[in-house]
N, C-alpha and C positions, 0 to 999 in steps of 0.2 A: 341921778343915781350915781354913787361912786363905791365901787365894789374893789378892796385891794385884797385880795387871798395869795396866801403861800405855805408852800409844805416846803418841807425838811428839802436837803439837796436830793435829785434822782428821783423825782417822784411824780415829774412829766408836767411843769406849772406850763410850758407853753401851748402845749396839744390842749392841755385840759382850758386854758384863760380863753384860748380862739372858740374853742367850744361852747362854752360860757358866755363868751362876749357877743358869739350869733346866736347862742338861745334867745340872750335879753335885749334884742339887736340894739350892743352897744360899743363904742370903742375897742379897741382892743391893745393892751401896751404890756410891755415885757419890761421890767424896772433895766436888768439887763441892758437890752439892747438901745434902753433909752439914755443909758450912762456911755455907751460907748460911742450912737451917735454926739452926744453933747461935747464929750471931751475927745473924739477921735482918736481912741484908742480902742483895743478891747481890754475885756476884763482881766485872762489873764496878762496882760499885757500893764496893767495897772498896780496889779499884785506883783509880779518882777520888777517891773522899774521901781515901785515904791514899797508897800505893804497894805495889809488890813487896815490898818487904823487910816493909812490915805483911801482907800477906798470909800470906809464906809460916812469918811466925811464926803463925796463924792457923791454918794448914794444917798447921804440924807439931802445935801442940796437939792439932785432932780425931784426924788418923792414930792420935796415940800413945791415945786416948782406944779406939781397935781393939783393945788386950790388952785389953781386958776383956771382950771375944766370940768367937765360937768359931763353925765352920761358916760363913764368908760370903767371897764375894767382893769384892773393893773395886778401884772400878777410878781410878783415882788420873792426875791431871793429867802433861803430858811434865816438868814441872820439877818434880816431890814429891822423886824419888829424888835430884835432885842438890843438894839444902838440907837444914843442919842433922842430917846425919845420916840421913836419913830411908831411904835406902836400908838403913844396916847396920841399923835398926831394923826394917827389914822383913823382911829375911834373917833378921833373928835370933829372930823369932816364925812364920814362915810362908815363903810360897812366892812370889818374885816370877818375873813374866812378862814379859819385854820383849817388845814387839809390834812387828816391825820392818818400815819401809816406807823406802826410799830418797827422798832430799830433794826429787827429779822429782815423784814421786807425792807427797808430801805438800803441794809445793807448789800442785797442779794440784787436791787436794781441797780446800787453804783456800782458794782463789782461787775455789772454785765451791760454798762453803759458805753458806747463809746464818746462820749462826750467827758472830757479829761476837766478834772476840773481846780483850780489853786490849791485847796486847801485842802485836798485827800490824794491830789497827785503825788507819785512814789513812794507810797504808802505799802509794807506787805498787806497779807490780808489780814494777820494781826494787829498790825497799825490800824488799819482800817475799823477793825471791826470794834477795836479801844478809841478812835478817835469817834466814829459814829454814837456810839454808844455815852459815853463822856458830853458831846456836843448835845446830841438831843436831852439829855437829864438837863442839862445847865439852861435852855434855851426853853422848853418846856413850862416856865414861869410866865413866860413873856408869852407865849404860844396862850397859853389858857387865860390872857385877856381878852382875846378875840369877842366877839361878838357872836360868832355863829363858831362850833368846831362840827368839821364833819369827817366822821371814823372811812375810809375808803377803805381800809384791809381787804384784801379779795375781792375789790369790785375794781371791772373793768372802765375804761375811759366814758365809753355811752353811757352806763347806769350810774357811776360819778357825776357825769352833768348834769345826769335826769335829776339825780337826789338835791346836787344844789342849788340847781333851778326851783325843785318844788318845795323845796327849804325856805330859799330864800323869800319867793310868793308867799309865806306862813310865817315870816321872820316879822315881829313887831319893832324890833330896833332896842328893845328894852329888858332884854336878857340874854343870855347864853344857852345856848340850847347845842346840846349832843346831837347830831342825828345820824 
């Protein structure tokens, strides 16, 4: 089983992937931290020394470097699915999960996050709240090829798991299902 799920930035993919990954006791990988092991750097350390467009070629190499493992969850960045392919690459080896939270709540957890992050760092809150809002419209194409989308608005970290654990148990692989 190969499960890649990701929500938008600020919306807790690694608390929620560990969760998920000892539901279904399976691997457990953070695209993240598996780009900064590989190239020994961090991320934003990737985005300063170079940009976006070198990252997310960065980011597609490790993903594609996932067909060669089996049983894990990966929980992948809000912009993996919409570069280079990356979404039908996912579909076409495994199960993706969109993890959906409206722009309100996503803004309202980066704004009260302390994890800083490249591309909304020194942002006002106006910046912010135009760049959040702009991001998710544009991204949101890509987002609704998923496989499974699941709405988390107002549910907490345990009833998220619970829902996409029992989702995915009733998931046939062969449509899109809201839950």
């Amino acid at each position: 089983m190969r499960i890649f799920f990701f929500f938008f930035m600020g919306a807790g993919k690694s608390v929620i992937g560990h969760r998920l990954a000892k539901s279904l006791n399976l691997s457990f990988y953070d695209l993240d931290e598996e780009i900064e092991s590989h190239y020994k750097m961090s991320v934003s350390a990737i985005f300063q020394k170079y940009d976006e467009a070198c990252f997310r070629k960065l980011e597609t190499s490790v993903l594609e470097s996932f067909s060669n493992k089996d049983n894990f969850v990966l929980s992948c960045g809000g912009g993996t699915p919409c570069f280079s392919e990356n979404m039908a690459f996912m579909n076409s080896i495994g199960t993706t999960i969109y993890i959906k939270l409206s722009a309100d709540e996503l803004l309202e957890r980066i704004s009260n996050s302390y994890h800083k992050r490249p591309l909304t760092e020194g942002k006002s809150d106006e910046e912010l709240a135009s760049y959040v809002n702009a991001t998710l419209k544009a991204r949101e194409p890509f987002y609704a090829k998923s496989k499974i989308t699941v709405d988390a608005t107002g549910t907490d970290k345990d009833a998220l798991t619970e829902k996409i654990v029992t989702n995915l148990q009733q998931f046939n692989g062969q449509q899109t299902a809201i839950l």
